[in-house]
C-alpha positions as CSV (number, residue, x, y, z in Angstrom):
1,X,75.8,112.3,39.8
2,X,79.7,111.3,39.7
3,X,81.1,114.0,42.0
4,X,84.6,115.4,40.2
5,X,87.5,115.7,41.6
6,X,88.6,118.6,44.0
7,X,92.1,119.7,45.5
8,X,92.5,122.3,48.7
9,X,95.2,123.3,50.8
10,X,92.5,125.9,52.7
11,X,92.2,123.6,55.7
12,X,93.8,123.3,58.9
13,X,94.1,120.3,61.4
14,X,95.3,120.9,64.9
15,X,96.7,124.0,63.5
16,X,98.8,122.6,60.9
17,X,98.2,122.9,57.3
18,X,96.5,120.2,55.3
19,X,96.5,119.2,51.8
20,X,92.8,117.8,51.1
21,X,92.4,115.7,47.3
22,X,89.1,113.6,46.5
23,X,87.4,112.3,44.1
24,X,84.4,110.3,44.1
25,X,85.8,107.2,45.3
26,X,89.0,108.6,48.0
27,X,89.8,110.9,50.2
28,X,93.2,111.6,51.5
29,X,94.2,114.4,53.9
30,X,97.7,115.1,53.8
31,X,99.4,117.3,56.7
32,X,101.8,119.7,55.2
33,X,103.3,120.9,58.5
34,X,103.9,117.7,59.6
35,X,106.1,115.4,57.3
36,X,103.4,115.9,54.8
37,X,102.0,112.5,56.4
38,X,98.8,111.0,54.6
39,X,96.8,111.2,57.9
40,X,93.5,109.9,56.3
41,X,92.8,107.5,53.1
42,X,89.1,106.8,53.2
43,X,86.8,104.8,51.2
44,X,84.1,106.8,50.6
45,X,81.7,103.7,49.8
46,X,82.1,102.6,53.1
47,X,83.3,105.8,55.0
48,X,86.4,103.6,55.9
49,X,89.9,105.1,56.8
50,X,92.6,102.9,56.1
51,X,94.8,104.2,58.1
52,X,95.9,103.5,61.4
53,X,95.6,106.4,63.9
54,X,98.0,106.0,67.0
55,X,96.2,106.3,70.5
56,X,98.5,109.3,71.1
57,X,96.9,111.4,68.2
58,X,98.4,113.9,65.9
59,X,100.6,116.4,67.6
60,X,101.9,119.7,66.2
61,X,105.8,119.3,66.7
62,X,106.1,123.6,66.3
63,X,103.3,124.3,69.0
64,X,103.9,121.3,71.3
65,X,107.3,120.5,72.0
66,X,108.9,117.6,73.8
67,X,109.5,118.3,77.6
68,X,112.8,116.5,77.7
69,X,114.4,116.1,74.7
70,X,116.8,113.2,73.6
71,X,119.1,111.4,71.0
72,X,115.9,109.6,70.0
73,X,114.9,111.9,68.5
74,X,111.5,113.2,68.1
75,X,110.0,111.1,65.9
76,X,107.8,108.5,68.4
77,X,106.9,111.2,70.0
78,X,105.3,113.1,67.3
79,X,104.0,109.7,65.1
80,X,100.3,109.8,64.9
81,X,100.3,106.8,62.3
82,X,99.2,107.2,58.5
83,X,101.8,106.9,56.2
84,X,105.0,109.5,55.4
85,X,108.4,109.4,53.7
86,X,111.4,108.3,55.7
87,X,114.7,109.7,55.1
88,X,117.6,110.4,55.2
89,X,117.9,107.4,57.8
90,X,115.3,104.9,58.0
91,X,114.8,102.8,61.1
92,X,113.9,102.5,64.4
93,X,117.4,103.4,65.9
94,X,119.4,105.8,66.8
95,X,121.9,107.0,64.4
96,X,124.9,109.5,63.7
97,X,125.9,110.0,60.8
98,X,128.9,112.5,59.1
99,X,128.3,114.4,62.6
100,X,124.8,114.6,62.0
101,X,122.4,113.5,64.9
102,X,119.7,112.2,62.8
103,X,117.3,110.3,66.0
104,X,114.8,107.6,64.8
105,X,113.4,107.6,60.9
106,X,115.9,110.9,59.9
107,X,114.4,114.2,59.7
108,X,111.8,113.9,56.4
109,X,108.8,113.2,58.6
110,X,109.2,116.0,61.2
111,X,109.6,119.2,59.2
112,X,107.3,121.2,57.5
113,X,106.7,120.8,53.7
114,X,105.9,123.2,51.1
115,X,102.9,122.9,48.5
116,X,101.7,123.7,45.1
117,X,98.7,123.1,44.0
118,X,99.6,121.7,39.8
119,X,95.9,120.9,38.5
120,X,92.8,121.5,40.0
121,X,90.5,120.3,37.1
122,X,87.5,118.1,36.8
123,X,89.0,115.0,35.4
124,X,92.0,115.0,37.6
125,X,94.0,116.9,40.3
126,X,97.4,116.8,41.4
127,X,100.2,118.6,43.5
128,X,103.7,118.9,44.6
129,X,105.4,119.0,47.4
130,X,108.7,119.5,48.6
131,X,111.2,119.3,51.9
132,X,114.5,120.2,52.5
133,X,116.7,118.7,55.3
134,X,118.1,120.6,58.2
135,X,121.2,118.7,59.9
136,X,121.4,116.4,56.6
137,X,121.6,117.8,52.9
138,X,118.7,116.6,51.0
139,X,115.6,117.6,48.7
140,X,112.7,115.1,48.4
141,X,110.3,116.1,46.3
142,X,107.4,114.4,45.8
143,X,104.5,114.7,42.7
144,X,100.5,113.3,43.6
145,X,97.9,112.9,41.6
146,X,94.1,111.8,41.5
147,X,91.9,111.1,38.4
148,X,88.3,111.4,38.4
149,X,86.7,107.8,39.5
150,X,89.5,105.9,40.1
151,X,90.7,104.3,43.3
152,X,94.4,104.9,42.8
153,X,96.5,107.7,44.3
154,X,100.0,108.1,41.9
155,X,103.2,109.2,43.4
156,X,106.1,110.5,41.7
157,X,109.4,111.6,43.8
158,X,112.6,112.4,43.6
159,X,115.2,112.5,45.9
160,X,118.2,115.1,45.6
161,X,121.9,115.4,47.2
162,X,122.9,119.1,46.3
163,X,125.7,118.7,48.4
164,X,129.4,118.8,47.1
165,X,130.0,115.1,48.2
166,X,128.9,111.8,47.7
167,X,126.5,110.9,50.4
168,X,125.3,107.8,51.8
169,X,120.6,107.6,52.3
170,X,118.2,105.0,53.1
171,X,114.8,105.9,52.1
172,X,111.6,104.0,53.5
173,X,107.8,104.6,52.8
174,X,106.0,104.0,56.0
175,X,102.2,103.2,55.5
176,X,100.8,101.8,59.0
177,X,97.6,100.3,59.0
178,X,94.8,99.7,61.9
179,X,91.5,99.2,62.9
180,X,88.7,99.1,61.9
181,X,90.0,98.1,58.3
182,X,93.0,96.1,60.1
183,X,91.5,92.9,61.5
184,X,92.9,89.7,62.8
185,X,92.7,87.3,59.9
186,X,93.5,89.8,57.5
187,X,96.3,88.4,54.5
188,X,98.9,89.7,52.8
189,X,100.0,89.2,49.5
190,X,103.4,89.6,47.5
191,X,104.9,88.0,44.8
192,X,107.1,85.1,45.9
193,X,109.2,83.2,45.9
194,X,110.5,85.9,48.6
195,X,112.8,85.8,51.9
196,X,112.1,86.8,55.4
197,X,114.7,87.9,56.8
198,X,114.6,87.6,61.2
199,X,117.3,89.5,62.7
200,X,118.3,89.2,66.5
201,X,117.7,91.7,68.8
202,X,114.1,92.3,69.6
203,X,112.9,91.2,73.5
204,X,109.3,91.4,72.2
205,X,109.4,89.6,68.9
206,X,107.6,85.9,68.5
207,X,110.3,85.2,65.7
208,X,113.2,82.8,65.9
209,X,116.0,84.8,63.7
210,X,117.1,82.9,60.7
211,X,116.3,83.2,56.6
212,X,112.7,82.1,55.6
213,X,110.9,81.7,52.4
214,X,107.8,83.7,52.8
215,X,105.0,83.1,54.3
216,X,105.8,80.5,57.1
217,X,108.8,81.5,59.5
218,X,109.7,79.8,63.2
219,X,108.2,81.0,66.1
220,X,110.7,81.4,69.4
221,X,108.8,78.2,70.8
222,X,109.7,76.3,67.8
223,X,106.0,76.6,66.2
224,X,105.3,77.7,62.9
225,X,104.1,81.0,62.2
226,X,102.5,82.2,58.9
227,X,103.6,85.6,58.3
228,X,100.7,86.3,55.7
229,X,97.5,86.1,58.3
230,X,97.4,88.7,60.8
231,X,97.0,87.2,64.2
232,X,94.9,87.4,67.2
233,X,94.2,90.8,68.8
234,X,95.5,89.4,72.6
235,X,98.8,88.6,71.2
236,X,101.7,91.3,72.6
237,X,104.3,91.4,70.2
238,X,106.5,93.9,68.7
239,X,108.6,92.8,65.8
240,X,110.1,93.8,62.2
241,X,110.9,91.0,59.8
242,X,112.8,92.0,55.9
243,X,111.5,90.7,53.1
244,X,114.1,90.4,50.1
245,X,114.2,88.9,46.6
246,X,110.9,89.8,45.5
247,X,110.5,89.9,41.7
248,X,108.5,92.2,41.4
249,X,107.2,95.4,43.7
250,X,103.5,95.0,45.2
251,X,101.8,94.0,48.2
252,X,97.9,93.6,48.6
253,X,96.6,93.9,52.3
254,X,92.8,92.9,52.4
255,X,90.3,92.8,54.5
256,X,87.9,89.1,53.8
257,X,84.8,90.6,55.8
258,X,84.5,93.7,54.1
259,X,85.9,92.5,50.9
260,X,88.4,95.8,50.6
261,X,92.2,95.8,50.4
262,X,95.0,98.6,50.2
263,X,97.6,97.6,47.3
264,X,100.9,99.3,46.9
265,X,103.0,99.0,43.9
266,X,106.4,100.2,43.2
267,X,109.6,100.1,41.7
268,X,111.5,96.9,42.9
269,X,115.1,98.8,41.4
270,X,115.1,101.3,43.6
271,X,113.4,99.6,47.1
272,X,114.3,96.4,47.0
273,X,113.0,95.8,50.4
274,X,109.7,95.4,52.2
275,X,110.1,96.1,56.3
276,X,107.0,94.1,58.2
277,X,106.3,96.1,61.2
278,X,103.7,94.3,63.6
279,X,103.3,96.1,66.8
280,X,100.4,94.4,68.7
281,X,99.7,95.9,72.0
282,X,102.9,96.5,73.2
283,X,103.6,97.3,76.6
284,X,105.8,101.0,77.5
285,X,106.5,103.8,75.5
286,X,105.4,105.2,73.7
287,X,101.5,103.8,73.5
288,X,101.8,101.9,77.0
289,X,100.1,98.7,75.3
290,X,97.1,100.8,73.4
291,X,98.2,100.1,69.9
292,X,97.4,97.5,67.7
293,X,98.7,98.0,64.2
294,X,100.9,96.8,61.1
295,X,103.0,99.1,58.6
296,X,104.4,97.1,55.1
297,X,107.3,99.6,54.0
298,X,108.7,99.4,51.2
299,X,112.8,100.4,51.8
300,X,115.8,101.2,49.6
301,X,117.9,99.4,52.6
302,X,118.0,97.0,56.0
303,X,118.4,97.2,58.6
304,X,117.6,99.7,60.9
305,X,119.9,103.1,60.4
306,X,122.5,104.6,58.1
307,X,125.3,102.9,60.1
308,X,124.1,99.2,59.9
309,X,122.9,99.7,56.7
310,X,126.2,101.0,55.1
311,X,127.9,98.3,57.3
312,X,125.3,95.6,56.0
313,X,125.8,97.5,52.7
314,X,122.2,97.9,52.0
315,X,122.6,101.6,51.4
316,X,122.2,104.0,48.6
317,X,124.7,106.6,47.6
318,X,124.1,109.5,45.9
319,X,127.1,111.4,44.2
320,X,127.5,115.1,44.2
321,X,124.4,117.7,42.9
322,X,123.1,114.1,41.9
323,X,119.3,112.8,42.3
324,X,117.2,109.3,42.5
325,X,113.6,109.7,40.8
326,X,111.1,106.5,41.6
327,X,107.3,106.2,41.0
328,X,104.9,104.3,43.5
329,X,100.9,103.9,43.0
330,X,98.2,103.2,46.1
331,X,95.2,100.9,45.5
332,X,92.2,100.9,47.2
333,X,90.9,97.9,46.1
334,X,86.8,97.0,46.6
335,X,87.6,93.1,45.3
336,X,91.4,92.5,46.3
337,X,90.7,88.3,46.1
338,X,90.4,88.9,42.1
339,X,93.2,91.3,41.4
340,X,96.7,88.8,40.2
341,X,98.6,91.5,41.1
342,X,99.6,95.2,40.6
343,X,101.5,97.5,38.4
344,X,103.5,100.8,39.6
345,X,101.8,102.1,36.3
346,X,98.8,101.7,38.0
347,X,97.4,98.7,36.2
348,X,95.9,95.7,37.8
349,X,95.7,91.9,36.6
């Protein structure tokens, strides 16, 4: 028998509240009191998470502070993996901004976020969700939704400035990915022609900085690297490359063994980005050389921070009481060699 589809916010996870949406296909867990980060999307066919989980778990940032805070911010800290909203700042830096101390990633991902349950029916289920800044003035809103059968998780958002003033955002979705879906020899798809973009900077990066045309960019000895095959588990690397110019807004992430992907489409107006984060057994904080994981994010702006962004003028500004609605679909995909390629609408070719 087909199970239906079923919605709850009656569980809790470490103490923090969780948003819980299935059908008979997915299952995504969704902590509320944490950024409202998708913690779990699992394949129920093969009880597979997608997900990567970070070796130092899921903290609750009200119940277990940091003992010595800093202008970092508490995001690394706090980041168990999965996949959140980034914003207003998105990057792994620093930033002030207008006199706001906004850390690493902005503020989205470390407050608590409220929830309404919208439908709770057979055929489909859906919610929304909603966050308000504290040292920065914004409202992101976001709408999800799951229909009965389907492997597809729809987003709809919209992000709000009810300030008085014109203010400047970057805005980044953050999916990470591990193990044991993330394997060495997994590939990567996008539509291309495309540019990577390598950017100086980064001690532990393999990549020579320059402009590329996706896949193949130059490694720092001068060797060839193809971007699209996810390398060996001994390498130690940590590295984010930009990919620009894409035509259209999709990736496909698949696994050849187990014949399973993850697809994200979305809409290339509004992030005209896509960040490739590889962090591969880095050494230090904050895993120490434990982790072993990718994240494709799909970003309004580059590079890292409000300040380089507006300088690089990558950013987005938003004018007074004004707002910026997108769309974004998620794909689990059970054949991802046949699909051409995806469609924010949720359609596949």
């Amino acid at each position: 028998m087909t199970m239906v589809c079923r919605i709850s916010t009656l569980w809790k996870y470490r103490d923090m509240r969780t948003l819980i949406i299935e059908n008979s296909r997915i299952r995504l867990v969704i902590l509320l009191d944490k950024g409202a980060d998708i913690i779990e999307l699992r394949y129920k066919p093969l009880d597979l998470d997608l997900m990567w989980h970070s070796p130092t778990g899921w903290r609750n940032p009200v119940m277990e502070t940091s003992p010595n805070p800093n202008n970092m911010g508490g995001f690394l800290d706090y980041y168990g993996g999965g996949w959140q909203d980034i914003v207003p700042s998105a990057g792994g830096a620093s930033v002030t901004h207008r006199g706001a101390a906004l850390g690493i990633h902005g503020e989205s991902s470390m407050l608590p976020w409220s929830c309404e349950i919208l439908e709770d029916g057979v055929e489909e289920v859906s919610a929304h969700l909603w966050v308000e800044g504290v040292r920065y003035p914004f409202r992101l809103d976001k709408w999800i939704e799951v229909r009965r059968d389907e492997e597809k998780l729809y987003v709809r958002e919209r992000l709000s400035n009810p300030s008085n003033q014109a203010l400047e955002y970057s805005w980044l979705q953050h999916p990470s990915f591990g193990e044991p879906f993330l394997e060495p020899k997994c590939k990567i798809r996008i539509p291309t022609p495309a540019e990577v973009i390598v950017l100086e900077g980064e001690p532990l990066g393999r990549l020579q900085p320059g402009t590329y045309e996706w896949p193949t960019v130059a490694g720092k000895d001068g060797k060839p690297i193809d971007l699209s095959i996810i390398p060996s588990r001994e390498i130690v690397a940590e590295e984010t490359s930009f990919i620009a110019n894409m035509r259209e807004g999709w990736y496909i992430l698949s696994n050849p063994k187990l014949d399973l992907g993850f697809g994200l489409a979305w809409d290339i107006g509004v992030y005209r980005y896509l960040w490739f984060w590889q962090n591969y057994n880095a050494p230090d904080y904050p895993w120490y050389g434990t982790a072993w994981n990718i994240a494709l994010e799909p970003c309004t702006s580059y590079p890292g921070g409000l300040p380089a962004q507006i300088q690089r003028k990558t950013h987005i500004t938003i004018p007074p009481k004004g707002h910026l609605e997108t769309s974004l679909t998620a794909f689990v995909l059970s054949n991802p060699e046949k699909i051409g390629k995806l469609d924010v609408r949720g359609e596949s070719e």
